[in-house]
C-alpha positions in Angstrom: 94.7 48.2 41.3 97.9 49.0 39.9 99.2 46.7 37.6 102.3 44.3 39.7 104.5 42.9 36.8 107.6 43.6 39.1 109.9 42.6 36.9 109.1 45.9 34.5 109.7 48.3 37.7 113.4 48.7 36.3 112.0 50.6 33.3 110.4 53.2 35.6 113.9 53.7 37.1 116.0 52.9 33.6 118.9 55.7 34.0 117.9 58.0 30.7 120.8 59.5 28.8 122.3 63.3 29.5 121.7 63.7 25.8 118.3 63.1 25.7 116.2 66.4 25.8 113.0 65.1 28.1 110.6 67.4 27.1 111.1 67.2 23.4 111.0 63.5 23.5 108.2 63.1 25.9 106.5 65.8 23.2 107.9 63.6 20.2 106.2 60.4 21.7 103.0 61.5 22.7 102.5 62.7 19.0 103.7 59.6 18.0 101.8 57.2 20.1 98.5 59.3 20.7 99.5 60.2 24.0 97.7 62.9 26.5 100.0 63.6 29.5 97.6 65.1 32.4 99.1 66.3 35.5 98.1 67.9 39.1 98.5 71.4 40.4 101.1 69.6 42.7 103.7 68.2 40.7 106.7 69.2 40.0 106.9 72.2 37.9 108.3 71.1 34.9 106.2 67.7 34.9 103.1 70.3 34.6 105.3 72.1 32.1 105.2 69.1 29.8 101.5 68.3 30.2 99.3 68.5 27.9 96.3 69.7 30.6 97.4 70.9 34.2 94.3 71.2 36.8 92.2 69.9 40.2 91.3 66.5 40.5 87.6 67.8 39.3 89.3 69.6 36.1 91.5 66.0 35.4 88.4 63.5 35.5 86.7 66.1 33.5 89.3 66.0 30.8 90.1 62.1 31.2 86.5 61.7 30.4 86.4 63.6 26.9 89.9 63.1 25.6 90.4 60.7 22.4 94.1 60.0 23.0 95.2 56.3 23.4 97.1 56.7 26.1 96.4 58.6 29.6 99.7 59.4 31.5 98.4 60.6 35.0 101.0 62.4 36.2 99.7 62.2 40.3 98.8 59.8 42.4 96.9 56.1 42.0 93.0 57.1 42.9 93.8 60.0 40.0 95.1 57.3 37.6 92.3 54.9 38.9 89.7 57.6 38.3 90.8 58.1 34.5 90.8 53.8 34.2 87.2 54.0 35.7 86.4 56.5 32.8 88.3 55.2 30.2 88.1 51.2 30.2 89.2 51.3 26.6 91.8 53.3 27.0 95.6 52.6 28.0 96.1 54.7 31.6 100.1 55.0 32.8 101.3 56.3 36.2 104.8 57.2 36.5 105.8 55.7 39.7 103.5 53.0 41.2 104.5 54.1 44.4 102.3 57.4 44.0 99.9 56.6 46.9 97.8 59.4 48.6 98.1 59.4 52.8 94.6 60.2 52.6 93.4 57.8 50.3 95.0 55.4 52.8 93.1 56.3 55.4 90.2 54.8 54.1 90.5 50.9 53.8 88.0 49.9 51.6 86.7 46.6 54.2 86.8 49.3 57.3 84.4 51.4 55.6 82.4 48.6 54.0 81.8 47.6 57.9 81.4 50.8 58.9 78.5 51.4 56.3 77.2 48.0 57.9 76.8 49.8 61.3 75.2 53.1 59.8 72.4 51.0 57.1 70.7 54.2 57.1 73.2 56.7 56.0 74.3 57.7 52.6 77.8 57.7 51.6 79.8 60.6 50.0 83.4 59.9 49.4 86.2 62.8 48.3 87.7 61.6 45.2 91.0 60.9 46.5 89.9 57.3 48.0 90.4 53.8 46.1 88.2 52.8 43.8 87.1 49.9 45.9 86.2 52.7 48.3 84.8 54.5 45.4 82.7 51.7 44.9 80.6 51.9 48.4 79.8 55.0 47.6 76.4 57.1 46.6 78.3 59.7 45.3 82.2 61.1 45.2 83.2 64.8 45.4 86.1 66.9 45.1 87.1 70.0 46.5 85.4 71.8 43.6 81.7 70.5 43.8 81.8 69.4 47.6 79.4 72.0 48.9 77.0 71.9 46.2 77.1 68.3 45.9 76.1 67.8 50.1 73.5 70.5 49.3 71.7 68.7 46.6 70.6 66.2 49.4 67.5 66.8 51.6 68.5 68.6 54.8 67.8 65.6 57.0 69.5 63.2 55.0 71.7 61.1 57.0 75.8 61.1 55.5 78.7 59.6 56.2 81.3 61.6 54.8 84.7 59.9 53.9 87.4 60.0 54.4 88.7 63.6 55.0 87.8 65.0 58.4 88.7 68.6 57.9 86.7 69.1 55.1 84.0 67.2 56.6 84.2 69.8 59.6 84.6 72.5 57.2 81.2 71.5 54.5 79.4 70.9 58.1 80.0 74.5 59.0 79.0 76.0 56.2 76.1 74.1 54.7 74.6 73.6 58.1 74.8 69.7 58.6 75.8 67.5 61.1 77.8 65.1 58.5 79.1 62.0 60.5 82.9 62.3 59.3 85.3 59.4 58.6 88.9 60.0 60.7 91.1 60.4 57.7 93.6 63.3 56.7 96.0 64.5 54.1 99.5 64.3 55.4 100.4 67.6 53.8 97.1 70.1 55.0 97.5 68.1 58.4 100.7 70.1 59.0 100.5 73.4 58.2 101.9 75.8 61.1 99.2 77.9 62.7 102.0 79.8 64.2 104.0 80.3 61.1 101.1 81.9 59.1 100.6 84.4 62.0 105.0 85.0 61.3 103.9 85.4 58.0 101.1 87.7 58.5 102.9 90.1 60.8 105.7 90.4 58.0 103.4 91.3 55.6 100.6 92.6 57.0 98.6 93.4 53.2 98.8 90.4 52.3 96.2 88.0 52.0 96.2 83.9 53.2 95.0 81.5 50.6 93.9 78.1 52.2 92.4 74.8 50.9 89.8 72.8 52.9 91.5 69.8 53.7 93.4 72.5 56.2 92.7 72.4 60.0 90.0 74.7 61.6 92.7 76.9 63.1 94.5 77.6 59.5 91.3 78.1 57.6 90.2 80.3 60.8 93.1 82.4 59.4 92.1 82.7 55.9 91.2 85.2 53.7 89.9 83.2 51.0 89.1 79.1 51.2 89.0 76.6 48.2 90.3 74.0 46.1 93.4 74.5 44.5 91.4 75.3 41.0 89.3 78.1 43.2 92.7 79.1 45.0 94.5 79.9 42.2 91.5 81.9 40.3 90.7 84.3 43.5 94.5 84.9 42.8 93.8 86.1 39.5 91.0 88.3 40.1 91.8 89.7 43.6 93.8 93.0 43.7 96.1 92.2 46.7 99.8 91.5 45.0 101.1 89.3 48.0 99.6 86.0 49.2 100.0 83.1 51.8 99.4 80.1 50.6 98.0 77.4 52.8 98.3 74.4 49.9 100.8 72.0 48.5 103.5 74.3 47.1 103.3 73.1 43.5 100.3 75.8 43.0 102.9 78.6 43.1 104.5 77.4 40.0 101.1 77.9 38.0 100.1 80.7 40.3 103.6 82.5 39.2 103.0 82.0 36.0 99.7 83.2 35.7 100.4 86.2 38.0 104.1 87.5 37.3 103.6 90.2 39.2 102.5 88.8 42.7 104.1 87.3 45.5 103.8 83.9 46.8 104.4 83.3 49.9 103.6 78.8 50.6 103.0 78.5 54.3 105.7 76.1 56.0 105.3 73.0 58.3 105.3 73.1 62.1 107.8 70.3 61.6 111.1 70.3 60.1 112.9 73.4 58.5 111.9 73.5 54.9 110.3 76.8 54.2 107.1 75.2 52.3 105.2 71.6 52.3 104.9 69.0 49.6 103.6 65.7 48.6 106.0 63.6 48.6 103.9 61.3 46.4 103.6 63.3 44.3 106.9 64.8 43.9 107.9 60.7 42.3 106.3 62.3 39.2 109.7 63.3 37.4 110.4 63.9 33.5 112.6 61.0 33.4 110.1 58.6 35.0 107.3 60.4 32.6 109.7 59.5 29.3 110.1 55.7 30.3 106.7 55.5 31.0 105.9 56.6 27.3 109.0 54.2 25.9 108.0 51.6 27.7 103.6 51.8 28.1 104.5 50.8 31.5 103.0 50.4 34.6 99.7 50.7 33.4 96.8 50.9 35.7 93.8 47.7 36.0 90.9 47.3 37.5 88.1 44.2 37.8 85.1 45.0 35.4 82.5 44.8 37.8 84.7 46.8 40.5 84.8 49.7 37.7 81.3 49.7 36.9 80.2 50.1 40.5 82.8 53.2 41.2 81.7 54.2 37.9 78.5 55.4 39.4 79.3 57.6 42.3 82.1 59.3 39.6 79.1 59.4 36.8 76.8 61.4 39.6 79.5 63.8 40.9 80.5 64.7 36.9 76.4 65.7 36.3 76.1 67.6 39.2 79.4 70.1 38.2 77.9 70.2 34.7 74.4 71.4 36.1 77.0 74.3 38.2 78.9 75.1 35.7 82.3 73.7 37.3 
């Protein structure tokens, strides 16, 4: 639950001054106040600039876990800034811009699935991490991107699932693990769109090159890929591989940390079958700016709460998922 003092949400928005150099004062207060700044593969490129860890969801609860900062600014969306409260009761967690939601985390509503887990008394639950944590919560275990297939695999064969809330991955961890998964109807409003036809433009105009895709993808875009993983497994199969132009079937905020590591290669983000931009991002979590990230830090505002017991029981589920990746070495 994010916290809803209304009155503060002016400081979020508080006009900074052109004389104010962001990145040195965001730097200046983080020292000052014992700040850690974490931020997704999908910001904005200067916001993971300013970070003091960039990564995947798995690679941010990892780090919100073990840091001994103060203060946690989640530079994302709510379940990420949730997942770091859940972790860290003791310690002060920020978000930017309370109106970072996730479309996929939406599709979830925490009472529809509690009813739907009524219905199905004899399946076990696994929930992606980018759900509530009230839906974390009414779950036996959360995954990400990361640790999905090893996570489904470390349950007997004939277990009975219910996998929420992303459908496309859900197809995609039933394919290749062999299970029959029953899969909750939810989707990410950025993977959902990615042009089938486009890619194929894209292809044709550069035939060596190679398309990159994440999971959360259709069956028809990841039917076109090269390579499929999370955004942390995307961007290292960049690294290593010795093709020196790629497709990207992601949120577009990879390339910035994809360009940086790789100077030399192209990237190419694949483009909606909507609209005319030329690539696809989260408007969520684009709210993540440097101006909102420095009156968060002036102002230790909004913070992120959640109900004790509520924590404890998503606690769980996040406590299994974090074992099994240390076990794998992820």
């Amino acid at each position: 639950m994010i916290n809803s003092e209304w009155e503060k949400v002016g400081y979020v928005n508080e006009p900074v001054s052109g004389d104010i150099d962001l990145r040195n004062e965001i730097r200046r207060m983080c020292k000052e106040k014992n700040a850690v700044i974490l931020a997704h593969y999908y910001t904005r490129g200067e916001v993971q600039d300013v970070a003091d860890f960039v990564g995947d969801s798995l690679a941010l609860a990892q780090q919100a876990e073990k840091t001994s900062a103060d203060i946690i600014v989640m530079c994302g969306v709510h379940f990420m800034a949730e997942t770091n409260k859940i972790l860290c009761p003791d310690k002060k967690v920020l978000i930017p811009d309370l109106n970072a939601g996730c479309s996929l985390a939406d599709s979830c509503p925490a009472e529809e699935l509690a009813k739907f887990k009524e219905e199905h008394p004899d399946y076990k639950v696994i929930a992606y991490v980018n759900t509530s944590a009230a839906v974390k919560a009414l779950t036996d275990i959360v995954v990400t991107s990361s640790n999905a297939r090893e996570v489904v695999e470390s349950f007997p064969k004939d277990e009975k699932i219910i996998f929420a809330p992303d459908k496309n991955l859900g197809n995609y961890l039933n394919a290749i693990t062999g299970r029959s998964m029953m899969l909750w109807n939810g989707g990410c409003h950025v993977h959902e769109e990615f042009s089938i036809e486009k890619i194929v433009e894209l292809k044709c105009a550069n035939p060596d090159a190679k398309v990159l895709a994440h999971p959360e993808c259709k069956s028809g875009v990841l039917a076109l890929a090269d390579f499929v993983g999370s955004t942390a497994a995307i961007l290292s199969f960049a690294q290593k591989d010795d093709c020196t132009t790629f497709i990207v079937a992601t949120e577009s905020g990879i390339l910035h940390e994809m360009q940086k590591r790789c100077p030399q290669k192209k990237f190419i983000p694949v483009p909606p079958f909507t609209g005319s931009c030329a690539c696809n991002e989260c408007n969520y979590m684009r709210l993540n700016t440097l101006e909102k990230i420095y009156n968060t830090l002036k102002y230790e505002w909004p913070t992120v709460e959640l109900d004790g017991t509520l924590r404890e029981r998503a606690k769980l589920p996040i406590e299994r998922m974090l074992e099994i990746s240390a076990k794998i070495g992820k």
